[in-house]
SERO-4910 file (N, C-alpha, C, O; in steps of 0.05 Angstrom, whole numbers):
BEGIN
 pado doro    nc1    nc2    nc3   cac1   cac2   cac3    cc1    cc2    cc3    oc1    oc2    oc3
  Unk    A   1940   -777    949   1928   -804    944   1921   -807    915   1912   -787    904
  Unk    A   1923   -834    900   1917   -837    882   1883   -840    878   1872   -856    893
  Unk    A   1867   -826    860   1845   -820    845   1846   -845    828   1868   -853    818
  Unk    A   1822   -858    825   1812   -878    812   1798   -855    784   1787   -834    782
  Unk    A   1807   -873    768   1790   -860    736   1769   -868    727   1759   -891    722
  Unk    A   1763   -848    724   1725   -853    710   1725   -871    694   1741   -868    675
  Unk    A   1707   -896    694   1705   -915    670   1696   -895    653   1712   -898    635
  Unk    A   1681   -875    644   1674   -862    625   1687   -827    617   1677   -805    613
  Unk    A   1723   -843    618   1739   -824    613   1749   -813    578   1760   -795    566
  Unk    A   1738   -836    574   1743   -836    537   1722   -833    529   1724   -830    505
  Unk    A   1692   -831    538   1675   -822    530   1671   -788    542   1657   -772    529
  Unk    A   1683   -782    561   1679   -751    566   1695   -739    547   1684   -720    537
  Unk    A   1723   -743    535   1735   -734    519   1731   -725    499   1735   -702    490
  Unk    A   1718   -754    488   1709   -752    460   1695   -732    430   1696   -731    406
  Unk    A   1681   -717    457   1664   -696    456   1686   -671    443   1683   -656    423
  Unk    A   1703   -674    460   1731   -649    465   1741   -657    441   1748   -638    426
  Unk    A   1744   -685    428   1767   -686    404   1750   -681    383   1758   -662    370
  Unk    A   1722   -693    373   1712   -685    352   1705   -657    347   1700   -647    325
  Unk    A   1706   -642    379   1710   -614    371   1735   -600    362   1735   -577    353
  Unk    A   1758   -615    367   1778   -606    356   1778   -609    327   1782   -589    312
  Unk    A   1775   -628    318   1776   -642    289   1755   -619    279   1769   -600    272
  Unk    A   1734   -614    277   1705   -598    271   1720   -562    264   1718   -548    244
  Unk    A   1730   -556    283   1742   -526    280   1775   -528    266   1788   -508    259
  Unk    A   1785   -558    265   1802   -561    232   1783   -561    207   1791   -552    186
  Unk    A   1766   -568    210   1758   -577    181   1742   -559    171   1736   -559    147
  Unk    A   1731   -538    192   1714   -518    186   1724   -498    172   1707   -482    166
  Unk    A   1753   -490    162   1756   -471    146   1754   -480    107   1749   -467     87
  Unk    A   1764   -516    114   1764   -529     88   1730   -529     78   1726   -526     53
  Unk    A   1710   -531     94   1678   -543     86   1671   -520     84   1652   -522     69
  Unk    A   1673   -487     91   1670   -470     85   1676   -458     63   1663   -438     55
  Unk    A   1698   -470     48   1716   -459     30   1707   -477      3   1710   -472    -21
  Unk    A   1697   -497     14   1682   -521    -10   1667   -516    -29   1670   -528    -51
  Unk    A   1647   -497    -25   1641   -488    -42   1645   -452    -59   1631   -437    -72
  Unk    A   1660   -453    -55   1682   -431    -68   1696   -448    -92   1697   -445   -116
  Unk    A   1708   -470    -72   1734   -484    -88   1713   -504   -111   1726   -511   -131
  Unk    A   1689   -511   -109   1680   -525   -129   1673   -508   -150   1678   -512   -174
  Unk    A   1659   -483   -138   1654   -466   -159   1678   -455   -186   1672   -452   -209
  Unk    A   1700   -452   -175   1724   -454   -185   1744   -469   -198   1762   -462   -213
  Unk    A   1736   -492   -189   1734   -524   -207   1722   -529   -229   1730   -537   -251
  Unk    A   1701   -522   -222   1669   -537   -253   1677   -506   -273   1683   -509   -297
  Unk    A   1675   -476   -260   1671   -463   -281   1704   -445   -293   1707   -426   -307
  Unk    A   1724   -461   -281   1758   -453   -291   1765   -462   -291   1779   -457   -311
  Unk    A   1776   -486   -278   1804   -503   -272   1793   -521   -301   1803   -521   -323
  Unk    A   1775   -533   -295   1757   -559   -318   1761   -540   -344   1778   -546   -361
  Unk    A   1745   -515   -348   1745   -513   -372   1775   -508   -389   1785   -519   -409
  Unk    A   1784   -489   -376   1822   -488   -379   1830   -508   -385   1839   -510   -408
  Unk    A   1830   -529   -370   1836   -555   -377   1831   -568   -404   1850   -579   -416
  Unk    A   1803   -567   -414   1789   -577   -437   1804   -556   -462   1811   -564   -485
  Unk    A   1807   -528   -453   1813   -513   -480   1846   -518   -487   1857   -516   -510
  Unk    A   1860   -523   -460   1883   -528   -470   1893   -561   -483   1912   -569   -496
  Unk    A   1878   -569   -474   1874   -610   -491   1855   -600   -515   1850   -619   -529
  Unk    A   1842   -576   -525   1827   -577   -553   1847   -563   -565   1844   -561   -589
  Unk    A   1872   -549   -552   1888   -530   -572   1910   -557   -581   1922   -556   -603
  Unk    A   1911   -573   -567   1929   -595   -578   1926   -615   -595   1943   -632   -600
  Unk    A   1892   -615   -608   1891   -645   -614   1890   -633   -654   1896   -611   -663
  Unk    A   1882   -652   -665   1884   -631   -690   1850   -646   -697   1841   -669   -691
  Unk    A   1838   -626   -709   1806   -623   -721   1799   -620   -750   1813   -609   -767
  Unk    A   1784   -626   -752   1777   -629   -780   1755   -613   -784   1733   -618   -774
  Unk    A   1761   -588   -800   1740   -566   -804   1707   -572   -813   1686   -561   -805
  Unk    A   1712   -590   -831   1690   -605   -848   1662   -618   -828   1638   -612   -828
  Unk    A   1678   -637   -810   1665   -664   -795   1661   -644   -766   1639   -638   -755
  Unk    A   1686   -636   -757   1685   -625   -730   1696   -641   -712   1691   -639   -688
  Unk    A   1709   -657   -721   1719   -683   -708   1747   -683   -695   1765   -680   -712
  Unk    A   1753   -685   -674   1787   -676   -662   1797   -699   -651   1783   -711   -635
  Unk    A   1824   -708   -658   1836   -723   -644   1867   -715   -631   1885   -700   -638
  Unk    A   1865   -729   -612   1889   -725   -594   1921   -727   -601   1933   -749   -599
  Unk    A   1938   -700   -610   1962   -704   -623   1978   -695   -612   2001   -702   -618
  Unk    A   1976   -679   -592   2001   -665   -578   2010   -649   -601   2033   -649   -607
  Unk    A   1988   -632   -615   2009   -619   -638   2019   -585   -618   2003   -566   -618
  Unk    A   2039   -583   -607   2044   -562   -598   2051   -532   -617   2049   -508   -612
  Unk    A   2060   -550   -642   2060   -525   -665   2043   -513   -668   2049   -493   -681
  Unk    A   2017   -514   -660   1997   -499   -670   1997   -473   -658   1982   -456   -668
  Unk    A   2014   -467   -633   2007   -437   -617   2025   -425   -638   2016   -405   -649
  Unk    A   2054   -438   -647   2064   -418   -667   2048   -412   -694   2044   -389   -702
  Unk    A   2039   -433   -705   2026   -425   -723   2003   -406   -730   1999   -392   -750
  Unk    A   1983   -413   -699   1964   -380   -695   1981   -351   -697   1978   -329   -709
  Unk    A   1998   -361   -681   2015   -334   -675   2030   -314   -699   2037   -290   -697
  Unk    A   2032   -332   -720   2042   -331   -739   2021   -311   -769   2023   -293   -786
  Unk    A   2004   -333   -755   1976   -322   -783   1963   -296   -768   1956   -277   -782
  Unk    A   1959   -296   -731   1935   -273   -725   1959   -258   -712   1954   -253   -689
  Unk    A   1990   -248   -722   2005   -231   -703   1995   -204   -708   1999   -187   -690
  Unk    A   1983   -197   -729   1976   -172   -736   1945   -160   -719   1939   -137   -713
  Unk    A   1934   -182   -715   1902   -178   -698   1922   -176   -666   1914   -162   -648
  Unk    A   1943   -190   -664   1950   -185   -627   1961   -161   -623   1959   -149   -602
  Unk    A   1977   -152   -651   1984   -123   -643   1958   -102   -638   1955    -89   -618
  Unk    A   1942   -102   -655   1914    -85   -656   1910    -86   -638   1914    -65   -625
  Unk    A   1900   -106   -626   1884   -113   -588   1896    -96   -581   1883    -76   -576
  Unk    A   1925    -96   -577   1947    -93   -553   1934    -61   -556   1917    -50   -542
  Unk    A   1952    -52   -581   1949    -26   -581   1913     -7   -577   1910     15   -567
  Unk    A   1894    -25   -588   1865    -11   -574   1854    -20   -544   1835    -11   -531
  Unk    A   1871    -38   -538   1868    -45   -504   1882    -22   -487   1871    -16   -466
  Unk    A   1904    -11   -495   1920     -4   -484   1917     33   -488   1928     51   -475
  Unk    A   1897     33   -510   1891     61   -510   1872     67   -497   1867     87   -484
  Unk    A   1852     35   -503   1830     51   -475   1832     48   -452   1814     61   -441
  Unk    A   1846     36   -435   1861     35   -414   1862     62   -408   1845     73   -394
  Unk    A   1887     80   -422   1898     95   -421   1872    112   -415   1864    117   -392
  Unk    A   1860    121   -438   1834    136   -435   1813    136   -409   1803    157   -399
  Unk    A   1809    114   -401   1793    109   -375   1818    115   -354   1813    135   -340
  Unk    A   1837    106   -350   1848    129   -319   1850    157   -329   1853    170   -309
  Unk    A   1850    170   -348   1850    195   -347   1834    204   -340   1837    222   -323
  Unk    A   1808    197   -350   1771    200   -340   1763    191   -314   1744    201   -302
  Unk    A   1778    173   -305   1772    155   -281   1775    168   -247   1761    170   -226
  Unk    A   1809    176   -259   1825    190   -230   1812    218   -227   1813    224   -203
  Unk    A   1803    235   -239   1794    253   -228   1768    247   -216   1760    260   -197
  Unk    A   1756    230   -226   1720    219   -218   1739    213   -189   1743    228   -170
  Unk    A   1746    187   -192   1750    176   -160   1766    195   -136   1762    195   -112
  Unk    A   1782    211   -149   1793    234   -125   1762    246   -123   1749    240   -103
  Unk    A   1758    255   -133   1729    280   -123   1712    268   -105   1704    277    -84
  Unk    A   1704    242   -119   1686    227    -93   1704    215    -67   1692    216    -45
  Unk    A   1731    203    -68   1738    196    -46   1744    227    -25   1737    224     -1
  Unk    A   1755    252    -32   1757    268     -7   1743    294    -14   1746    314     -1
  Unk    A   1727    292    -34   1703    315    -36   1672    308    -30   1656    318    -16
  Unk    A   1673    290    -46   1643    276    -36   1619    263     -6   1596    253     -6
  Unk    A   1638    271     15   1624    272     42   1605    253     41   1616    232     32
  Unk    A   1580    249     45   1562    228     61   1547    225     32   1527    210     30
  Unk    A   1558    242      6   1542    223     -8   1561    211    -36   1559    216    -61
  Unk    A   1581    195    -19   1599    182    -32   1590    161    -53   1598    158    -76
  Unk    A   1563    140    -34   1553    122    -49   1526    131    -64   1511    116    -75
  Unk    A   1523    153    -62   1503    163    -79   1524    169   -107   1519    154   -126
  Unk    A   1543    186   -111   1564    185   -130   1569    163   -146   1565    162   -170
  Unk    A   1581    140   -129   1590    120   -140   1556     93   -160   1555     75   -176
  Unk    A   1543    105   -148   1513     94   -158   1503     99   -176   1488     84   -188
  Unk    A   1511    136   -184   1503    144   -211   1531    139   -232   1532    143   -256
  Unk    A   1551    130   -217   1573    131   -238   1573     98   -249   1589     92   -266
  Unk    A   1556     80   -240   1543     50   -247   1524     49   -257   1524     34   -276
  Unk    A   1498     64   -251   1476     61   -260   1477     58   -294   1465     39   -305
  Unk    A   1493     79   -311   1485     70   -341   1503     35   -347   1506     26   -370
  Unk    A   1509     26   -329   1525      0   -337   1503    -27   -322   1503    -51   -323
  Unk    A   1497    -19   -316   1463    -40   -306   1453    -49   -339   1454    -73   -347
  Unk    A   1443    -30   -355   1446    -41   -388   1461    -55   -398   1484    -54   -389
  Unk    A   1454    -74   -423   1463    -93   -428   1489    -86   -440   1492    -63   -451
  Unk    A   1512   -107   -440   1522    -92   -453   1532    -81   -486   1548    -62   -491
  Unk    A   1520    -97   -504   1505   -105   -530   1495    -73   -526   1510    -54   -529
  Unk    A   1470    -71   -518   1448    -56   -525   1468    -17   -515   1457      4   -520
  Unk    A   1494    -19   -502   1514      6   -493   1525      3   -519   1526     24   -533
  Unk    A   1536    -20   -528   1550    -19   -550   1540     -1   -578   1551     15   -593
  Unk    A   1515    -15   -575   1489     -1   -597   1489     25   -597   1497     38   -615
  Unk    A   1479     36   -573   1476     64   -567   1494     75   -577   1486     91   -594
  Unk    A   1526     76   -575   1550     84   -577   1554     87   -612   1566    105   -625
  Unk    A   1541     66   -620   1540     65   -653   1527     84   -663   1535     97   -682
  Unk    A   1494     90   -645   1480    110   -661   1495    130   -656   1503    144   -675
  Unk    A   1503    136   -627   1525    168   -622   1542    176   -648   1543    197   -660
  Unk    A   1558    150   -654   1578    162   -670   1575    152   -697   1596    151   -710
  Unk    A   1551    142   -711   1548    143   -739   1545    166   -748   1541    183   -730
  Unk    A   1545    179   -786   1556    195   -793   1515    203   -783   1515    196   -760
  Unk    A   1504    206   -785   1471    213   -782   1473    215   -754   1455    229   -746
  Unk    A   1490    206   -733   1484    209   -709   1477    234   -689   1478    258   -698
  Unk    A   1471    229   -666   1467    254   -656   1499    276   -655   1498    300   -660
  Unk    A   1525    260   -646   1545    276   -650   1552    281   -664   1561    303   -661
  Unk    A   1556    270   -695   1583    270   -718   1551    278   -733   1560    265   -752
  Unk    A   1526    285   -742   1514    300   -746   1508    329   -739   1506    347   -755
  Unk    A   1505    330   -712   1512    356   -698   1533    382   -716   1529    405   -725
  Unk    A   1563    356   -711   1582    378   -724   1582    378   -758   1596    394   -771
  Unk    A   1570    362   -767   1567    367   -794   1548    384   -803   1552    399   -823
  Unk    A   1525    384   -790   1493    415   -797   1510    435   -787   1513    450   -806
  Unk    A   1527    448   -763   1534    465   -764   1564    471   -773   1580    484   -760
  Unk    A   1570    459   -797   1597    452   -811   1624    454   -798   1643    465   -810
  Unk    A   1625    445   -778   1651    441   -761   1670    425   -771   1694    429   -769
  Unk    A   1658    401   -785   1672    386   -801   1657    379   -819   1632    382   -819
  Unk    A   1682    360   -847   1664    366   -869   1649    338   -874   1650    320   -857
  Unk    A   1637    337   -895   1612    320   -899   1618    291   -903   1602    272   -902
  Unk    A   1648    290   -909   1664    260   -916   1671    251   -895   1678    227   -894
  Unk    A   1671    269   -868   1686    260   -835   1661    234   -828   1637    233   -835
  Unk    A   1675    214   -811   1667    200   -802   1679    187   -781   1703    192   -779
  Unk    A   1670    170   -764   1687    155   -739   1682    128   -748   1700    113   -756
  Unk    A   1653    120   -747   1649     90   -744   1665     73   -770   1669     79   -794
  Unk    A   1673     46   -751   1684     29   -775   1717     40   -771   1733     31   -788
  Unk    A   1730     60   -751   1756     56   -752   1756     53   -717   1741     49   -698
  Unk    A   1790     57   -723   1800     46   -696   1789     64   -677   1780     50   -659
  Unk    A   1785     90   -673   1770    113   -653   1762    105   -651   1767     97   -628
  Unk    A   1732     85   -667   1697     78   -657   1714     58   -636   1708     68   -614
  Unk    A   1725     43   -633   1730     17   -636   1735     32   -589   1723     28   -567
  Unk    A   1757     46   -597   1772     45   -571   1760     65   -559   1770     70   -537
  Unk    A   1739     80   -567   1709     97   -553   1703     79   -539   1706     82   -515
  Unk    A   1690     54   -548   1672     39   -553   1681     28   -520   1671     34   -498
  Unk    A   1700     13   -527   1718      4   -509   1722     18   -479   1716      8   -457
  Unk    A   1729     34   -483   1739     57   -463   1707     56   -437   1704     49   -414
  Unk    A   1692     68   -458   1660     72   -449   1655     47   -433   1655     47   -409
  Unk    A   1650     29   -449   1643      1   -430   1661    -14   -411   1655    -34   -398
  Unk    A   1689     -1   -411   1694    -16   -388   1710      7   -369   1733      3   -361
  Unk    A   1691     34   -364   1700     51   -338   1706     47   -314   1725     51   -298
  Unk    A   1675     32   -317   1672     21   -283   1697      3   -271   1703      5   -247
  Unk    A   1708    -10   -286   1738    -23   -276   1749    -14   -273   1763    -19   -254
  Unk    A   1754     12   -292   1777     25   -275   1780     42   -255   1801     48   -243
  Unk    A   1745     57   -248   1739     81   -231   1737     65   -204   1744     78   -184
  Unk    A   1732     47   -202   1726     33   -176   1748     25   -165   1745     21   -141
  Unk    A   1778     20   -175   1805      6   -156   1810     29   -153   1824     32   -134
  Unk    A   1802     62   -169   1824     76   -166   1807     91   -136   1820    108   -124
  Unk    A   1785     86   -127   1771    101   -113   1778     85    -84   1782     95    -62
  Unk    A   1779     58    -92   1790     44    -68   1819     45    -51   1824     43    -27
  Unk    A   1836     50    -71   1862     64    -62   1858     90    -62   1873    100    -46
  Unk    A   1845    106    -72   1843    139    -55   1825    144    -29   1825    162    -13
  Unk    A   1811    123    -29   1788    122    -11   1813    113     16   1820    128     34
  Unk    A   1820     91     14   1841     87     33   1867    110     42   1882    103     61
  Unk    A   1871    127     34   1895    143     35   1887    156     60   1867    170     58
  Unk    A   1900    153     83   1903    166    110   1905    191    105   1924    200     92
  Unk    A   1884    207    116   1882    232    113   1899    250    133   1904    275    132
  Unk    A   1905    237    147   1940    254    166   1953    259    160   1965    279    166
  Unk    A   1959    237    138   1990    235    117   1994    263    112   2012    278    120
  Unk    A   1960    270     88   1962    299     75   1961    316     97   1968    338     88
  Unk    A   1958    319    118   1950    340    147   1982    349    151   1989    373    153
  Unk    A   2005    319    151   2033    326    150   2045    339    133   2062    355    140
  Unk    A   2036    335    106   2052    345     76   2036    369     87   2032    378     65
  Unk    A   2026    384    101   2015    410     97   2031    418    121   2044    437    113
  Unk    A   2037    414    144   2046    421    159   2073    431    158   2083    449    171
  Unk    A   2088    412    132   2113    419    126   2117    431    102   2136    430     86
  Unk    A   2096    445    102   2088    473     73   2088    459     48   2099    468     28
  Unk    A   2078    437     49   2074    436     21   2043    445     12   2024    442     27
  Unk    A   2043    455    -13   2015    464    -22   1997    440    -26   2005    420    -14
  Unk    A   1974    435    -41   1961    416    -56   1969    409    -67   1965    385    -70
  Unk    A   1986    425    -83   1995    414   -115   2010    391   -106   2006    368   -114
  Unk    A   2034    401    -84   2059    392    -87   2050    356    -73   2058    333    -77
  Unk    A   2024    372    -49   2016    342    -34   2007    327    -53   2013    304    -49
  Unk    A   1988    333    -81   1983    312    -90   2001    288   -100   2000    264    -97
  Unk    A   2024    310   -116   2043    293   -132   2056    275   -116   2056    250   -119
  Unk    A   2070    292    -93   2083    270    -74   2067    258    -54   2076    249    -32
  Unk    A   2051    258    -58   2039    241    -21   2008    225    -37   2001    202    -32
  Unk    A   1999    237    -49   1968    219    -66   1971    209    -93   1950    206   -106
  Unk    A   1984    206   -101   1990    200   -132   2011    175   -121   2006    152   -129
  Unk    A   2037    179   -101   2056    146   -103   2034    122    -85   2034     97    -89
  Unk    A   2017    136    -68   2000    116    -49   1984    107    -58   1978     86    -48
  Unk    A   1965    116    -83   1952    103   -107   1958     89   -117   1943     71   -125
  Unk    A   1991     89   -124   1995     75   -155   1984     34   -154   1980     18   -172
  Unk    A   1984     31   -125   1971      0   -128   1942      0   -141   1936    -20   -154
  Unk    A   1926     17   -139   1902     20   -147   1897     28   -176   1877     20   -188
  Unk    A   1923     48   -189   1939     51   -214   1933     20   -230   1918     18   -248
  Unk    A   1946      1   -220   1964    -20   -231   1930    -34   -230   1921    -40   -252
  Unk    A   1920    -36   -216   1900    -58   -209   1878    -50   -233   1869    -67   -248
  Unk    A   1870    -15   -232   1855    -14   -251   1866    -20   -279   1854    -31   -297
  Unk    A   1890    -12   -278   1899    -22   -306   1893    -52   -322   1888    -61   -344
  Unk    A   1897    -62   -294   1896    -98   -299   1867   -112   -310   1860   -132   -323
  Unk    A   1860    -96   -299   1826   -102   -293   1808    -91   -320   1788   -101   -331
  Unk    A   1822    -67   -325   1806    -61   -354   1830    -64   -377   1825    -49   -395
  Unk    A   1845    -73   -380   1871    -71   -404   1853   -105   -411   1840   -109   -431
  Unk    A   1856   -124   -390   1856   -152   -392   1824   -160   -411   1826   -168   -434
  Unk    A   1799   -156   -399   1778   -150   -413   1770   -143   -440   1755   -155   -456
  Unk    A   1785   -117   -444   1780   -102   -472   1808   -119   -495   1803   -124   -519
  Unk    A   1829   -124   -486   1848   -137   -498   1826   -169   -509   1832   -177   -532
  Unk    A   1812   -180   -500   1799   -197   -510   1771   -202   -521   1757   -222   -527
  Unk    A   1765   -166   -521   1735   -165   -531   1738   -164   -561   1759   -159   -572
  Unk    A   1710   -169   -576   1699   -171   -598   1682   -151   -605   1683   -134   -623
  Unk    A   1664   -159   -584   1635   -138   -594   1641   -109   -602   1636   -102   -625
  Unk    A   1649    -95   -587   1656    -72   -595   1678    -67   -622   1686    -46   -632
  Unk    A   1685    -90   -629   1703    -83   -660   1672    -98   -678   1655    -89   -693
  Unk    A   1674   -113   -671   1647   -115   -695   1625    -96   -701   1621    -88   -724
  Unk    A   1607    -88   -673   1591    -66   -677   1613    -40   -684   1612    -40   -708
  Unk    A   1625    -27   -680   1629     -4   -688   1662     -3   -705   1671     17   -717
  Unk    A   1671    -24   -703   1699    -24   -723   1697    -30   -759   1710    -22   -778
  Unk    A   1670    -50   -753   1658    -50   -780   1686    -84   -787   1689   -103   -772
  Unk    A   1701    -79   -814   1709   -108   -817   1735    -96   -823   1750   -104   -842
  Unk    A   1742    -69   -799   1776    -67   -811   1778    -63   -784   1760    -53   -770
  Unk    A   1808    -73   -773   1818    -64   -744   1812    -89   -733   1804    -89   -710
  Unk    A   1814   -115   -748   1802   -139   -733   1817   -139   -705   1838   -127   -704
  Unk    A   1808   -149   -687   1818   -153   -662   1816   -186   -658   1800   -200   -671
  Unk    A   1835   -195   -638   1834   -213   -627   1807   -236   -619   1792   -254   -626
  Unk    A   1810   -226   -608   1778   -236   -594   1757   -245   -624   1744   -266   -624
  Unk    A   1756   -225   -649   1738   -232   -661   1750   -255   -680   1735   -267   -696
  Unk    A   1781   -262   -677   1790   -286   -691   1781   -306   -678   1770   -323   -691
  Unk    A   1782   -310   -654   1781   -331   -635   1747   -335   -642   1739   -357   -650
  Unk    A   1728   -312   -637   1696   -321   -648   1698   -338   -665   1694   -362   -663
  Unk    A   1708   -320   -690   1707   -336   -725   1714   -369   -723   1703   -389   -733
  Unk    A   1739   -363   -704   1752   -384   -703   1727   -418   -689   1722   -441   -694
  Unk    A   1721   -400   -673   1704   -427   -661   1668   -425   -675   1654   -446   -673
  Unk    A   1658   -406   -685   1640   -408   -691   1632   -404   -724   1610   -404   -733
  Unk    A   1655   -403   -735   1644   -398   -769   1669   -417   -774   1662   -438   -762
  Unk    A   1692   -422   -784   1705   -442   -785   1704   -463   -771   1710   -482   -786
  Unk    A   1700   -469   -756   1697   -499   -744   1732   -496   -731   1739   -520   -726
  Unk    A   1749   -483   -726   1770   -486   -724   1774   -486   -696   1787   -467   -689
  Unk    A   1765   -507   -673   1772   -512   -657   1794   -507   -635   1796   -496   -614
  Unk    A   1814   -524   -655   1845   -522   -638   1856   -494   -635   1866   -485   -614
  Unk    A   1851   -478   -667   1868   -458   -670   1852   -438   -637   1859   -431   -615
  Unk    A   1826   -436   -654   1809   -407   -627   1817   -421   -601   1811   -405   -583
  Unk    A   1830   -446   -588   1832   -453   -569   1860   -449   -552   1868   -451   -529
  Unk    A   1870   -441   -578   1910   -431   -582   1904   -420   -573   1908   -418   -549
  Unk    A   1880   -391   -597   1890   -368   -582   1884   -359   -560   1893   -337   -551
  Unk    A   1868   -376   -546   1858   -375   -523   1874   -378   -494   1875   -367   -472
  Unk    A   1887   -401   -510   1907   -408   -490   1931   -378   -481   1939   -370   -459
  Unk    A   1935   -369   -512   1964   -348   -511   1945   -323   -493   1956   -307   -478
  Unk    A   1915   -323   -496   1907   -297   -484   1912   -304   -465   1930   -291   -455
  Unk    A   1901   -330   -446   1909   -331   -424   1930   -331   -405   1927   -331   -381
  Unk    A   1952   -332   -420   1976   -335   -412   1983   -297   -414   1992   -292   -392
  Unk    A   1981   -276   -428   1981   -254   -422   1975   -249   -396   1990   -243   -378
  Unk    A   1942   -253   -393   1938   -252   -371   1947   -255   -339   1942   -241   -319
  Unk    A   1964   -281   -345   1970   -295   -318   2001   -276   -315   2012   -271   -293
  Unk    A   2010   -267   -342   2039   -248   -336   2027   -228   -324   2026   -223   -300
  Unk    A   2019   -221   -337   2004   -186   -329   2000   -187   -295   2012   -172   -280
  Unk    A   1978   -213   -284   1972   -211   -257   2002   -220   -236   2010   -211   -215
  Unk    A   2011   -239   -253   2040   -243   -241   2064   -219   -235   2080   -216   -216
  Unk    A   2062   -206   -253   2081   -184   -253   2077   -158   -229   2094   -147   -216
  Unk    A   2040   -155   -231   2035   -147   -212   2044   -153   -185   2061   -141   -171
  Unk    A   2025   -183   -176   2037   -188   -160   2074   -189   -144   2083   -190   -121
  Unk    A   2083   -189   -166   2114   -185   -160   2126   -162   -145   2140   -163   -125
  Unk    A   2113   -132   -162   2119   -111   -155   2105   -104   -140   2120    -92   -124
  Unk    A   2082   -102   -134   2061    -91   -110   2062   -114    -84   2060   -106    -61
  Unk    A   2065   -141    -90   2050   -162    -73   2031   -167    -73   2012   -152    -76
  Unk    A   2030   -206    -66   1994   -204    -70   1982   -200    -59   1959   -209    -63
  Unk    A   1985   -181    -34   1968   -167    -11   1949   -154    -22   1925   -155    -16
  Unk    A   1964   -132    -49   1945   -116    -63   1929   -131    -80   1906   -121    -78
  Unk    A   1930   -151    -96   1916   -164   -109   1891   -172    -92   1868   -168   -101
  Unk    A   1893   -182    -67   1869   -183    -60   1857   -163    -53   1833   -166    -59
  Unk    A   1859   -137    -40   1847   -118    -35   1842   -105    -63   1820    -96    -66
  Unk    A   1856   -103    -79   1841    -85   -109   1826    -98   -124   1807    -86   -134
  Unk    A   1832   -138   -132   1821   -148   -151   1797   -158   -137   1780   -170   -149
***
């Protein structure tokens, strides 16, 4: 038999659809404030530096107008190519320097360190809680010629009285290296920390030693954590200043301290906004490339 319908059949529903609608929209209103935060303090400012690298300015007044001059990235590129090689090459040494320092820290704590893993990883942060100005400083007194080290070996004449560090490229990529560990000890601990410990249970089963398990079985299952720390501290120090000013002194200019000059003692707007632009565009290869060869699966779990 036919059932008569509730006059209040579009009102029982109703209930049912705005809950449908509510658990669509709940991943976007969740995500809202992520995505604003990411708006006001990147997308906007990116925006503004790449419309200030185009307009042309007047050093004097400070005054910029809108030209579409696109010559100007060649022309930075042109005048600071010698400060991008420097970066490259003191980015790239302390890179280098921090996974050498890094991978043995993070192996020891990921399958030696037992229940006091985060006690490890706490004292290997704790001196980076300081500012990082006031690490930079410290690093200066270490390695001035009066300092506690490069004094040391000079009272007991290890070296001679003219040796010095500060004010060259060494201070510079110490400096460097030192303050940005923690980037690289932390992806590499997360990809060792992840490594299925069966895997190595198998490489032993089928006689391989330690040695042989590390090379082949813990060293290729890392290398995403390889790449990530790389990314994470190459990208940073490739655009720092402080540490070539405090301890490079006024030779070994770097990058980063053109782009300062550039916006805060010249008035030179467009140019520090060039080079801003070309750093950034490093960057986006560097994370692109990654992503290419690893996937961005790893990008989110390392970065």
């Amino acid at each position: 038999m036919e059932q008569p319908v509730p006059a209040d059949y579009q009102r029982i529903d109703g209930p049912r659809h705005s809950s449908l609608w509510g658990k669509r929209l709940a991943p976007y209103l969740l995500s809202l404030p992520a995505g604003l935060w990411l708006l006001l303090l990147f997308v906007v400012p990116v925006f503004m530096m790449l419309t200030m690298s185009l307009k042309n300015c007047n050093p004097a007044s400070g005054a910029c107008t809108m030209a579409w001059h696109w010559g100007e990235f060649g022309q930075v590129l042109s005048l600071y190519h010698t400060q991008f090689i420097v970066s490259l090459e003191f980015a790239a040494a302390a890179t280098l320097v921090d996974l050498v320092i890094s991978y043995p820290i993070a192996y020891w704590i990921a399958f030696y360190g037992g229940r006091k893993k985060n006690f490890f990883l706490m004292m290997l942060l704790v001196p980076f809680f300081v500012s990082f100005v006031i690490r930079t400083l410290v690093w200066q007194f270490i390695l001035s010629d009066n300092g506690f080290f490069i004094g040391f070996l000079q009272r007991h004449h290890l070296v001679s009285s003219n040796f010095h560090v500060l004010g060259t490229g060494v201070a510079v990529v110490a400096g460097l290296a030192y303050n940005y560990l923690p980037f690289t000890a932390l992806p590499l601990y997360v990809a060792l920390e992840r490594i299925d410990r069966k895997v190595l249970d198998a490489a032993y089963d089928l006689y391989a030693n330690r040695r042989t398990a590390f090379l082949k079985v813990i060293v290729p299952l890392s290398i995403p954590g390889v790449f990530a720390a790389f990314l994470l501290t190459f990208i940073p120090a490739f655009g720092d200043y402080i540490n070539q000013q405090i301890l490079g002194g006024t030779s070994n200019v770097m990058i980063g301290t053109v782009i300062q000059s550039l916006f805060l003692a010249t008035s030179d707007y467009a140019g520090g906004a060039a080079l801003s632009v070309i750093l950034l565009l490093v960057s986006l290869v560097g994370i692109w490339s990654y992503a290419k060869v690893l996937g961005s699966r790893s990008i989110e779990e390392y970065l």
